[in-house]
Jmol script that loads the backbone (N, CA, C; Angstrom):
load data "model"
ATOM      1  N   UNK A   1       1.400  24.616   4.974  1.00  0.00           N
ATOM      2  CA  UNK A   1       0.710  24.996   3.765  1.00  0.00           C
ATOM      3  C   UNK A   1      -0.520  24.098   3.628  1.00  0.00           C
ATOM      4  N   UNK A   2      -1.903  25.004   3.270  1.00  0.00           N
ATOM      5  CA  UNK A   2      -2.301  24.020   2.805  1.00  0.00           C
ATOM      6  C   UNK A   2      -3.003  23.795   1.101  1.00  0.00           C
ATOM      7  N   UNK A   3      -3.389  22.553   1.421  1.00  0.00           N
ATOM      8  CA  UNK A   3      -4.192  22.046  -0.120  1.00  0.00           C
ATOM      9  C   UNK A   3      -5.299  21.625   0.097  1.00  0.00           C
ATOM     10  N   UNK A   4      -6.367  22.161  -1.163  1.00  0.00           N
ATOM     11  CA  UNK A   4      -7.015  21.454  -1.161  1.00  0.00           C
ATOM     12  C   UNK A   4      -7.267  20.155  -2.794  1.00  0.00           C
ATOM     13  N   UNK A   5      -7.878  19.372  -2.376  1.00  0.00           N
ATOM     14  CA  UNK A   5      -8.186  18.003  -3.193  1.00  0.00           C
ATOM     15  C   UNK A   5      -9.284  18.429  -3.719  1.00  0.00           C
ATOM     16  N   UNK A   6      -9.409  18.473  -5.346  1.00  0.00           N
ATOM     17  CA  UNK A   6     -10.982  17.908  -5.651  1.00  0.00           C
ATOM     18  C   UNK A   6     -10.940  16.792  -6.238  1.00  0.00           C
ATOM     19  N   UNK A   7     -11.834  15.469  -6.015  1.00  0.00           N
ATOM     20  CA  UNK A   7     -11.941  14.192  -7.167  1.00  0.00           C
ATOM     21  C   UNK A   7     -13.334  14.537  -7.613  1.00  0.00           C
ATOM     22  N   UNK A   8     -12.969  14.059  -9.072  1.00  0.00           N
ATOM     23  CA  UNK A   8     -14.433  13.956  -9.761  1.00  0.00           C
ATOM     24  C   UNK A   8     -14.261  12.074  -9.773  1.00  0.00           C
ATOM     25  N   UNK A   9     -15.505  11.465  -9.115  1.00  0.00           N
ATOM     26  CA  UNK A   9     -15.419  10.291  -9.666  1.00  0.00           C
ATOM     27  C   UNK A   9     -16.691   9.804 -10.882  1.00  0.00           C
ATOM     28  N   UNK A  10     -15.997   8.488 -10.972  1.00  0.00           N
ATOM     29  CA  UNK A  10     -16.544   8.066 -12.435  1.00  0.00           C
ATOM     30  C   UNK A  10     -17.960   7.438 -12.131  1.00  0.00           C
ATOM     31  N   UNK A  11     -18.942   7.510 -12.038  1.00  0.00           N
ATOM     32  CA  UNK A  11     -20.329   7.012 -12.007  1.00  0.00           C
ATOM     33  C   UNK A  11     -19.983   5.238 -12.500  1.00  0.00           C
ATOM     34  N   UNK A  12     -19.523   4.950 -13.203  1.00  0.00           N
ATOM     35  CA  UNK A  12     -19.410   3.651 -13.867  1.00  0.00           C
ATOM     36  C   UNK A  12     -18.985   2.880 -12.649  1.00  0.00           C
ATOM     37  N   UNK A  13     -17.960   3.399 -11.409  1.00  0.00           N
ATOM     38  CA  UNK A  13     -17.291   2.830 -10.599  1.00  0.00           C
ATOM     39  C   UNK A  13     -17.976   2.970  -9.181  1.00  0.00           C
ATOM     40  N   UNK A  14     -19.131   3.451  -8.841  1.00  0.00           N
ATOM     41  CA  UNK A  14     -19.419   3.845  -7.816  1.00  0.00           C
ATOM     42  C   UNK A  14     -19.921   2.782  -6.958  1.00  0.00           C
ATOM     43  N   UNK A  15     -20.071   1.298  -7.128  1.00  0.00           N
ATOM     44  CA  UNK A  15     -19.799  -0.128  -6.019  1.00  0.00           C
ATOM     45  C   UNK A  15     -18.995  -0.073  -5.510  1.00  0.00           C
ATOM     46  N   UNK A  16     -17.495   0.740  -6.190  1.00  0.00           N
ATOM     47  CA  UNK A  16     -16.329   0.715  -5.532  1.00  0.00           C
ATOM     48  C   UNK A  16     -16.194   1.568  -4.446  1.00  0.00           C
ATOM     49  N   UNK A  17     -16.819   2.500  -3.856  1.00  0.00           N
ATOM     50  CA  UNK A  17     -16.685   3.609  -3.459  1.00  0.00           C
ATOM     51  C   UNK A  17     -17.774   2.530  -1.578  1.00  0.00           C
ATOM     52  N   UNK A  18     -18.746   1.726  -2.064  1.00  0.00           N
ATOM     53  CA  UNK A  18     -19.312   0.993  -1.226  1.00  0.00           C
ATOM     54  C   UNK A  18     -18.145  -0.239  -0.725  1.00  0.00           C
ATOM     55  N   UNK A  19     -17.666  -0.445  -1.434  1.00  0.00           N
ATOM     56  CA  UNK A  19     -17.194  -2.040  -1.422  1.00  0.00           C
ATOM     57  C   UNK A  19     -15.630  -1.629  -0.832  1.00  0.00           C
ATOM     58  N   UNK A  20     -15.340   0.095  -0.668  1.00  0.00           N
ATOM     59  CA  UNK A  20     -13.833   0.285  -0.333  1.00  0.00           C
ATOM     60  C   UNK A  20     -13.862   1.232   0.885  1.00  0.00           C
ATOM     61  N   UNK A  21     -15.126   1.936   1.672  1.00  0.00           N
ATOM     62  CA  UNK A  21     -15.477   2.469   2.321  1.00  0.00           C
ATOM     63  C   UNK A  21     -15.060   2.810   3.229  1.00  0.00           C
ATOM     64  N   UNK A  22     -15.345   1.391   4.373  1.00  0.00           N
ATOM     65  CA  UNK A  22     -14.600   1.248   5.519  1.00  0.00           C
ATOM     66  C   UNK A  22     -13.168   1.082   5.040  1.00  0.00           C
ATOM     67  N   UNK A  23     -12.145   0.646   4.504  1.00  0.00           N
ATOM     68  CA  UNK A  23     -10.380   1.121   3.919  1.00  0.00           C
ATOM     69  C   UNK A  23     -10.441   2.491   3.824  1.00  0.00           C
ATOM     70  N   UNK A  24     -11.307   2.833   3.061  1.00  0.00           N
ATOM     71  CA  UNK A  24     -11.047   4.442   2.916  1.00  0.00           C
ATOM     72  C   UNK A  24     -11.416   5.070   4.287  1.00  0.00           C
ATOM     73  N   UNK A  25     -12.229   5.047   4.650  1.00  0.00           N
ATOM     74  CA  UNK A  25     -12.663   5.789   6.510  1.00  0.00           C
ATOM     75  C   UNK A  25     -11.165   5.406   7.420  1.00  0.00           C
ATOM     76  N   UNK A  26     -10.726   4.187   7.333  1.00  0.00           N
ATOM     77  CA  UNK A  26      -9.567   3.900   8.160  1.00  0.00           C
ATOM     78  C   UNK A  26      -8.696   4.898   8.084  1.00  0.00           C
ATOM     79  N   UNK A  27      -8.547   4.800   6.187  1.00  0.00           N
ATOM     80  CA  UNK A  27      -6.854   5.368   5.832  1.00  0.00           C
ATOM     81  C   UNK A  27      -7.349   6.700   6.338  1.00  0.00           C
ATOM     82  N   UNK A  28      -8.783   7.628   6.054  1.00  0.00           N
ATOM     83  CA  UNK A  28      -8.495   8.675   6.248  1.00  0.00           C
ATOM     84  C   UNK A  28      -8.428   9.195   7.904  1.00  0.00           C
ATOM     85  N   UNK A  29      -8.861   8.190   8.614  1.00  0.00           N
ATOM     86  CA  UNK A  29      -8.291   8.876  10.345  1.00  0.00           C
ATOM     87  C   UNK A  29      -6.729   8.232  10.485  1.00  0.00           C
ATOM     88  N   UNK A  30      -6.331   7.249   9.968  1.00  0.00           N
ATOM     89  CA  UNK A  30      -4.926   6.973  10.220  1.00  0.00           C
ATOM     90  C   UNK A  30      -4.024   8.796   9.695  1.00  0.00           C
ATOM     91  N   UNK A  31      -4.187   8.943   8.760  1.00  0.00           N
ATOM     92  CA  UNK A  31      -3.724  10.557   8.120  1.00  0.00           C
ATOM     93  C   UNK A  31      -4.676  11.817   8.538  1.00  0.00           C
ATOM     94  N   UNK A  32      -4.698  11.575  10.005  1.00  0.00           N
ATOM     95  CA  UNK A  32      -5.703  12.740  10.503  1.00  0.00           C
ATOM     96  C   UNK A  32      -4.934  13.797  10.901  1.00  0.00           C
ATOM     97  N   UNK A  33      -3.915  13.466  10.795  1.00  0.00           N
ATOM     98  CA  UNK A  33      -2.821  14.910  11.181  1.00  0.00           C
ATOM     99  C   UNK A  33      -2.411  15.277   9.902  1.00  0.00           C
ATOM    100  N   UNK A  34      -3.056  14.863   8.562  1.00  0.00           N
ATOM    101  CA  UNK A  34      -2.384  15.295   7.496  1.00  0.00           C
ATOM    102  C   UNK A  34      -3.775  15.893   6.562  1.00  0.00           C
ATOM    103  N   UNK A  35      -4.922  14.677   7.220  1.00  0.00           N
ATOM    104  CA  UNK A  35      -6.192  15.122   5.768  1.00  0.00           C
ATOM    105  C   UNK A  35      -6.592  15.872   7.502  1.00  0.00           C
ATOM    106  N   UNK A  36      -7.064  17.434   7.093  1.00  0.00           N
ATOM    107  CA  UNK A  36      -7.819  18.013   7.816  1.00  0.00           C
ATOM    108  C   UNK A  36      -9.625  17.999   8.140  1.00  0.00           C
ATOM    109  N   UNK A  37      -9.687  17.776   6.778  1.00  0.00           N
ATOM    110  CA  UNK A  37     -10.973  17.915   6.184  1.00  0.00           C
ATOM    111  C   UNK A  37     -11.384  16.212   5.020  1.00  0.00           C
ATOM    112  N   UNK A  38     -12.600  16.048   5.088  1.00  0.00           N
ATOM    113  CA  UNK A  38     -12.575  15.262   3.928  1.00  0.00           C
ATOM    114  C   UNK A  38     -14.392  14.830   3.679  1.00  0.00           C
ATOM    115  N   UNK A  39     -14.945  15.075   2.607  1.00  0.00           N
ATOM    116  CA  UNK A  39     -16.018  14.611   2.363  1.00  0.00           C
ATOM    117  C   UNK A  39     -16.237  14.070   0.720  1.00  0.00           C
ATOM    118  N   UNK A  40     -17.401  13.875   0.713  1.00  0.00           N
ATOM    119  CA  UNK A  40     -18.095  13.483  -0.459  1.00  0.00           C
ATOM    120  C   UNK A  40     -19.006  14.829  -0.942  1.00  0.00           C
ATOM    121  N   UNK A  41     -18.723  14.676  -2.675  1.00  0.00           N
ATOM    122  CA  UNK A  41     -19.451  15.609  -3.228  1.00  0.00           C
ATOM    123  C   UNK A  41     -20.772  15.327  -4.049  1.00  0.00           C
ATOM    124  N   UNK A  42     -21.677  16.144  -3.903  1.00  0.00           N
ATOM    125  CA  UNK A  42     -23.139  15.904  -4.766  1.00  0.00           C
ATOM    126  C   UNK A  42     -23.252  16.964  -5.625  1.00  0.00           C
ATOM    127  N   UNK A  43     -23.542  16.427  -7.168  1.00  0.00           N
ATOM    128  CA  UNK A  43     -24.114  17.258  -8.082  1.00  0.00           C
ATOM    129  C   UNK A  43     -25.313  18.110  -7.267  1.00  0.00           C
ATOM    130  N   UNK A  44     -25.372  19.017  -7.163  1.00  0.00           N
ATOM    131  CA  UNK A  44     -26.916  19.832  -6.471  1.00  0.00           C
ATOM    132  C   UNK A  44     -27.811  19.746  -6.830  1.00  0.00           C
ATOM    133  N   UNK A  45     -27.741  20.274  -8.636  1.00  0.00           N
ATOM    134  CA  UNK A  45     -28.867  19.972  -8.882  1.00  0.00           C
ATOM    135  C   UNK A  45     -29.738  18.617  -9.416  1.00  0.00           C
ATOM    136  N   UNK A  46     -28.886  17.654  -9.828  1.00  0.00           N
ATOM    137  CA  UNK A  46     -29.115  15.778  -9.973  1.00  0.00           C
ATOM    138  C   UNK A  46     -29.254  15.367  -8.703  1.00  0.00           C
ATOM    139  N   UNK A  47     -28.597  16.173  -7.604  1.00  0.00           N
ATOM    140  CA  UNK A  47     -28.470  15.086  -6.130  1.00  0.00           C
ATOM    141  C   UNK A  47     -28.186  13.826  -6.582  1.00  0.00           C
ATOM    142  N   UNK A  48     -27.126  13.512  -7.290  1.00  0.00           N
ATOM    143  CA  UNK A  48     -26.158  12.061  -7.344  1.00  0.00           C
ATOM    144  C   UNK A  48     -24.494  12.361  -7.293  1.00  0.00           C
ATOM    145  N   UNK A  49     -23.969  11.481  -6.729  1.00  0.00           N
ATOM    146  CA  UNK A  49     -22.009  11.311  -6.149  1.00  0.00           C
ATOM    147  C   UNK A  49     -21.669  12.264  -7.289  1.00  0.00           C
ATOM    148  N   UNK A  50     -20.625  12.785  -6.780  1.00  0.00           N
ATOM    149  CA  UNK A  50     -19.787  13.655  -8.035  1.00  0.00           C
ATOM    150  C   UNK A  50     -18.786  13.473  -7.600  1.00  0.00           C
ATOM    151  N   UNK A  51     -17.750  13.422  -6.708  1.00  0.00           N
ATOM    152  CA  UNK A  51     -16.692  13.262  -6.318  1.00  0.00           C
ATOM    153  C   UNK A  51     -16.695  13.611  -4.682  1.00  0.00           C
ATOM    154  N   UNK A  52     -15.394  14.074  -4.425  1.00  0.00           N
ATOM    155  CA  UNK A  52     -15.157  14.316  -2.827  1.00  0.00           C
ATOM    156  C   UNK A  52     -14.213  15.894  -2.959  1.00  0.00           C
ATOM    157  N   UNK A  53     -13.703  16.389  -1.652  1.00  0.00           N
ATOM    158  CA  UNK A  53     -12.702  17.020  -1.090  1.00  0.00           C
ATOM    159  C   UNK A  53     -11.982  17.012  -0.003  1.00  0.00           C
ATOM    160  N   UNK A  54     -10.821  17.317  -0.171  1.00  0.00           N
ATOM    161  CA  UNK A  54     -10.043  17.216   1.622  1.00  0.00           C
ATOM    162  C   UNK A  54      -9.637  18.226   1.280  1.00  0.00           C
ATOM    163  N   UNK A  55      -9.120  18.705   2.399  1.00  0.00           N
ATOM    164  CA  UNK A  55      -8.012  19.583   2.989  1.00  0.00           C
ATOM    165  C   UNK A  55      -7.227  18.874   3.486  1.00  0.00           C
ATOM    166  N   UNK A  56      -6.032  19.472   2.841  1.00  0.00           N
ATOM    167  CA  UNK A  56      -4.468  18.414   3.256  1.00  0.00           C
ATOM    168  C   UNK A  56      -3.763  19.597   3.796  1.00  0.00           C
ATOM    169  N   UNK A  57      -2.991  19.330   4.989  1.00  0.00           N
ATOM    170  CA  UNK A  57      -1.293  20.442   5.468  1.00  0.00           C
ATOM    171  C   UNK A  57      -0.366  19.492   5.198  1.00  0.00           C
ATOM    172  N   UNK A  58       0.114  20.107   4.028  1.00  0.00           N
ATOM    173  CA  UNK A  58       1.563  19.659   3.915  1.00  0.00           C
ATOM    174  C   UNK A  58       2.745  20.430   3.422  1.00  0.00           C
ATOM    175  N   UNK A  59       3.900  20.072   3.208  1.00  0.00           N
ATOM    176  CA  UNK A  59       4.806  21.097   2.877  1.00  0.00           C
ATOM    177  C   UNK A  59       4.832  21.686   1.453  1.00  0.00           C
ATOM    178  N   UNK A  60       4.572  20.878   0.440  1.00  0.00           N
ATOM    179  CA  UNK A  60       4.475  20.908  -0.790  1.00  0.00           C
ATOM    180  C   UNK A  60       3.471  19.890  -1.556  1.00  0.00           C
ATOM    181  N   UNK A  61       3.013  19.948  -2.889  1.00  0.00           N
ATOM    182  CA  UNK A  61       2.244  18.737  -3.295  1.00  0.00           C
ATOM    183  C   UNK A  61       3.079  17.648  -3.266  1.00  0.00           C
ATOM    184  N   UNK A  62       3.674  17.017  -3.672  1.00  0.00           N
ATOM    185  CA  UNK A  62       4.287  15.976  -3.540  1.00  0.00           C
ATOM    186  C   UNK A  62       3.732  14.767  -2.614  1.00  0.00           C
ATOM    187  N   UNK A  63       3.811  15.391  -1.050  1.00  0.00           N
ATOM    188  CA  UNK A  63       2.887  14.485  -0.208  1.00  0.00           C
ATOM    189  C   UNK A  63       1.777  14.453  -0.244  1.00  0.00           C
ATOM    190  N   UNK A  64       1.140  15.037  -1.126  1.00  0.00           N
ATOM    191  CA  UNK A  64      -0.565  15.310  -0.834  1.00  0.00           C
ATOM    192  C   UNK A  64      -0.726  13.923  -2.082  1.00  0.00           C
ATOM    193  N   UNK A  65       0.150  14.011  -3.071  1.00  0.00           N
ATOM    194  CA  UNK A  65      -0.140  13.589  -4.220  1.00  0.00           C
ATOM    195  C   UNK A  65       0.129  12.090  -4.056  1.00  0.00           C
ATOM    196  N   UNK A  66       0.771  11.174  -2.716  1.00  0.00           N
ATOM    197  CA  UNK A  66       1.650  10.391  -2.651  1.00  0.00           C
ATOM    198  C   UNK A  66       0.138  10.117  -1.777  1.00  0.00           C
ATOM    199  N   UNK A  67      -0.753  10.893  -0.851  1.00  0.00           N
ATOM    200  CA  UNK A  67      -1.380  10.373   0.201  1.00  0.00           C
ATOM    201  C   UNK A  67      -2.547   9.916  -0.365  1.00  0.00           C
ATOM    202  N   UNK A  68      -3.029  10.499  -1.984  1.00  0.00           N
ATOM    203  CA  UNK A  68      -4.287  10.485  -2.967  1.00  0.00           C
ATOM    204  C   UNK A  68      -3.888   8.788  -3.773  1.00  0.00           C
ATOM    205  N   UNK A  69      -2.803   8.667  -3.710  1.00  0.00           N
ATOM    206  CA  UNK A  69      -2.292   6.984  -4.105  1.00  0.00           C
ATOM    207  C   UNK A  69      -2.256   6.075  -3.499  1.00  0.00           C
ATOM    208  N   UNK A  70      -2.218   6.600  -1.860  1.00  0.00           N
ATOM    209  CA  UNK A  70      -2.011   5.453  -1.306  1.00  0.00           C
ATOM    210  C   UNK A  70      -3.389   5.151  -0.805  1.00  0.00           C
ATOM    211  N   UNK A  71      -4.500   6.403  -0.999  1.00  0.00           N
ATOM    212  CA  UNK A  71      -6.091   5.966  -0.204  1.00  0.00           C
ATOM    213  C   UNK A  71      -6.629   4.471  -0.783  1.00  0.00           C
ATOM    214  N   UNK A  72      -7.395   3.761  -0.637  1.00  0.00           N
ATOM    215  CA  UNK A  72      -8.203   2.557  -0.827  1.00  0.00           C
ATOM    216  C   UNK A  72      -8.746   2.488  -2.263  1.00  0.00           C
ATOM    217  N   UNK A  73      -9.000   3.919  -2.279  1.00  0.00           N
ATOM    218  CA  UNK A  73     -10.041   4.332  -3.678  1.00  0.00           C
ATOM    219  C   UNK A  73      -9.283   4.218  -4.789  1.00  0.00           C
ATOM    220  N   UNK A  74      -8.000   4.446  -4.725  1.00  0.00           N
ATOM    221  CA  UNK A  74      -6.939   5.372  -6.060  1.00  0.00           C
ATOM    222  C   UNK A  74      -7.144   4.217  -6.875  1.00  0.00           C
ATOM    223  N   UNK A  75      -7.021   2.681  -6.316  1.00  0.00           N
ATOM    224  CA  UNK A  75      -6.338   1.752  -7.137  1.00  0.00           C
ATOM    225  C   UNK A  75      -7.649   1.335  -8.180  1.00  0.00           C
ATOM    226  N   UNK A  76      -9.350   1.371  -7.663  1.00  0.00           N
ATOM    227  CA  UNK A  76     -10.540   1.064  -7.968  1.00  0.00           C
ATOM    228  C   UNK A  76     -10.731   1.508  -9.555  1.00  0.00           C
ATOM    229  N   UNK A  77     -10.591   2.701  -9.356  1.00  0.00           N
ATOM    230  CA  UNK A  77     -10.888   3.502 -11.099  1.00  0.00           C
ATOM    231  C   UNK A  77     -12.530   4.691 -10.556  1.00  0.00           C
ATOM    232  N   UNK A  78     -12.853   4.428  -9.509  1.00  0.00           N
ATOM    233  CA  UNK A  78     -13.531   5.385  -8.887  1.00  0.00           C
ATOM    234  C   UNK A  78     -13.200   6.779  -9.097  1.00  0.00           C
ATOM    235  N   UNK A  79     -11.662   6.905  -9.071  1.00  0.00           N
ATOM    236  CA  UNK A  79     -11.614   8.399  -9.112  1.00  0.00           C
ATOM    237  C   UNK A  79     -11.302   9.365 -10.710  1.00  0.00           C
ATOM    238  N   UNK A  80     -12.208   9.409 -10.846  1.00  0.00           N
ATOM    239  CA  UNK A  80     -12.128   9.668 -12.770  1.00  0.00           C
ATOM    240  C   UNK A  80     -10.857  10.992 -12.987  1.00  0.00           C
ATOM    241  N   UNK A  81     -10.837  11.887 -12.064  1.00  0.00           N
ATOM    242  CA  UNK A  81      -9.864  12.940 -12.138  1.00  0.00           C
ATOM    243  C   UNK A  81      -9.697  13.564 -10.805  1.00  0.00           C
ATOM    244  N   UNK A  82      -8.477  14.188 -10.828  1.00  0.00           N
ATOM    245  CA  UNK A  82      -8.062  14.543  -9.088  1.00  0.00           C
ATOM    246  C   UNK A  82      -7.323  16.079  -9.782  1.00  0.00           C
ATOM    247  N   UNK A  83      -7.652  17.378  -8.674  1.00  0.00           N
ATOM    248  CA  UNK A  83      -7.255  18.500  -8.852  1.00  0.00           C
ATOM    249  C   UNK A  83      -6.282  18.608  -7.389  1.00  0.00           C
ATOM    250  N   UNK A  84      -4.889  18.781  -7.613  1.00  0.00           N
ATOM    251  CA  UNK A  84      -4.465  19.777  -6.337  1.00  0.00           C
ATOM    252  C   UNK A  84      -4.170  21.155  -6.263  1.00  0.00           C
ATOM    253  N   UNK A  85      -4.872  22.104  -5.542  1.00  0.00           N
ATOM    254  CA  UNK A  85      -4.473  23.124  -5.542  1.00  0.00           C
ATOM    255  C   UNK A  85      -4.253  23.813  -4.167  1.00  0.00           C
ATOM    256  N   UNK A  86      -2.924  24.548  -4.054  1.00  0.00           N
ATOM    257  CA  UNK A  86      -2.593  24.686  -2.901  1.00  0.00           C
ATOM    258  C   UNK A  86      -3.607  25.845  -2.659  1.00  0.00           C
ATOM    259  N   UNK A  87      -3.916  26.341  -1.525  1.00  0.00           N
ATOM    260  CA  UNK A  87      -4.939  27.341  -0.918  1.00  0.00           C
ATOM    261  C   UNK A  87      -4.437  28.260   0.763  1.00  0.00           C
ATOM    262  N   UNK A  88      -4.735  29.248   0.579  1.00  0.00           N
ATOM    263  CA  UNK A  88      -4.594  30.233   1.672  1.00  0.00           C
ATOM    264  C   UNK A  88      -5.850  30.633   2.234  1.00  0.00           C
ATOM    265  N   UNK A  89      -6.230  30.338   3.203  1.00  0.00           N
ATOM    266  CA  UNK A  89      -7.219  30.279   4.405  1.00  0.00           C
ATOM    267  C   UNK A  89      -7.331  31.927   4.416  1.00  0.00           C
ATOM    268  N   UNK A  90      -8.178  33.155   4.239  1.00  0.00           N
ATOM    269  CA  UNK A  90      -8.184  34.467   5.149  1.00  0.00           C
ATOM    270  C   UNK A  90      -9.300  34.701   5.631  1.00  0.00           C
ATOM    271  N   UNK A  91     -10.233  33.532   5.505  1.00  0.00           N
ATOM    272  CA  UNK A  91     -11.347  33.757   6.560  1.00  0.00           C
ATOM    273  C   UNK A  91     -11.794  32.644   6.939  1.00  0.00           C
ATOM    274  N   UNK A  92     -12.167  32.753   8.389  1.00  0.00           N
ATOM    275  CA  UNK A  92     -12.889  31.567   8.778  1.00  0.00           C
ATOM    276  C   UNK A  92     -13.823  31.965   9.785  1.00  0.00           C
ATOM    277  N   UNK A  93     -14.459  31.396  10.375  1.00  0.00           N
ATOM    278  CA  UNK A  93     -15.849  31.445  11.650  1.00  0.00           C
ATOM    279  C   UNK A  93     -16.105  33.098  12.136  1.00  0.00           C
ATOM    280  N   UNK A  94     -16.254  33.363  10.522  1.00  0.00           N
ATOM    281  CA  UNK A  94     -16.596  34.907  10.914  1.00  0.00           C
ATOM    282  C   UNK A  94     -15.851  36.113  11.253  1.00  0.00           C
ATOM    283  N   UNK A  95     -14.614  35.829  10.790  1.00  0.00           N
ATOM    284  CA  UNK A  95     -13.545  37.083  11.060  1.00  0.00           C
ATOM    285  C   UNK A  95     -12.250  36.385   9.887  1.00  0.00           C
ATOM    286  N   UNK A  96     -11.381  37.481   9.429  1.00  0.00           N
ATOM    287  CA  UNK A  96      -9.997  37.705   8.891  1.00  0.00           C
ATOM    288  C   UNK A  96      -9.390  37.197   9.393  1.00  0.00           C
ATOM    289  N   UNK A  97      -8.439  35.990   8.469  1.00  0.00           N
ATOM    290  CA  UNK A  97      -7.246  35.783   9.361  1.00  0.00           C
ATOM    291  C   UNK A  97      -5.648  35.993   8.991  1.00  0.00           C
ATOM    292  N   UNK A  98      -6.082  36.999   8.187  1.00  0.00           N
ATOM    293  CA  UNK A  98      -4.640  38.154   7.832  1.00  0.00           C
ATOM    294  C   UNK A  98      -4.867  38.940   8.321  1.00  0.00           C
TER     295      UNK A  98
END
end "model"
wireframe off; spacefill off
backbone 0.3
color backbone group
């Protein structure tokens, strides 16, 4: 199954996001069989940090929610709010995949 992550982070905290970087880059290839996907998000039209997303496979939220606690970032206050929602893939690189 998978999920995806949205964080909105908090602008007030964003040294933390510098100062926890490399921890966070580690944790996220150590969980590379679990985070599929993972970036940083930009307001479009401000072009300033807004948060991030991954793509997680896991069986249920539970682990997704356990892997968003244990990243570098969780403990900072960087991450102002976190969405999980599980998601079904039916298209990708140009064709159906139902």
């Amino acid at each position: 199954m998978l999920f995806v992550v949205l964080f909105e982070d908090d602008p007030r905290f964003e040294d933390m996001r510098r100062q926890h970087m490399d921890a966070h880059l580690e944790f996220l290839n150590h969980h590379a069989d679990r985070i599929h996907a993972a970036g940083p998000l930009r307001d479009a039209e401000a072009d300033e940090p807004a948060g991030g997303l991954w793509i997680v496979k896991a069986d249920n939220a539970q682990p997704v929610r356990e892997l968003i606690e244990a990243d570098p970032f969780w403990p900072t206050g960087l991450r102002k709010s976190v969405c999980v929602l599980a998601w079904t893939q039916v298209f990708a690189d140009g064709r159906a995949l139902v």
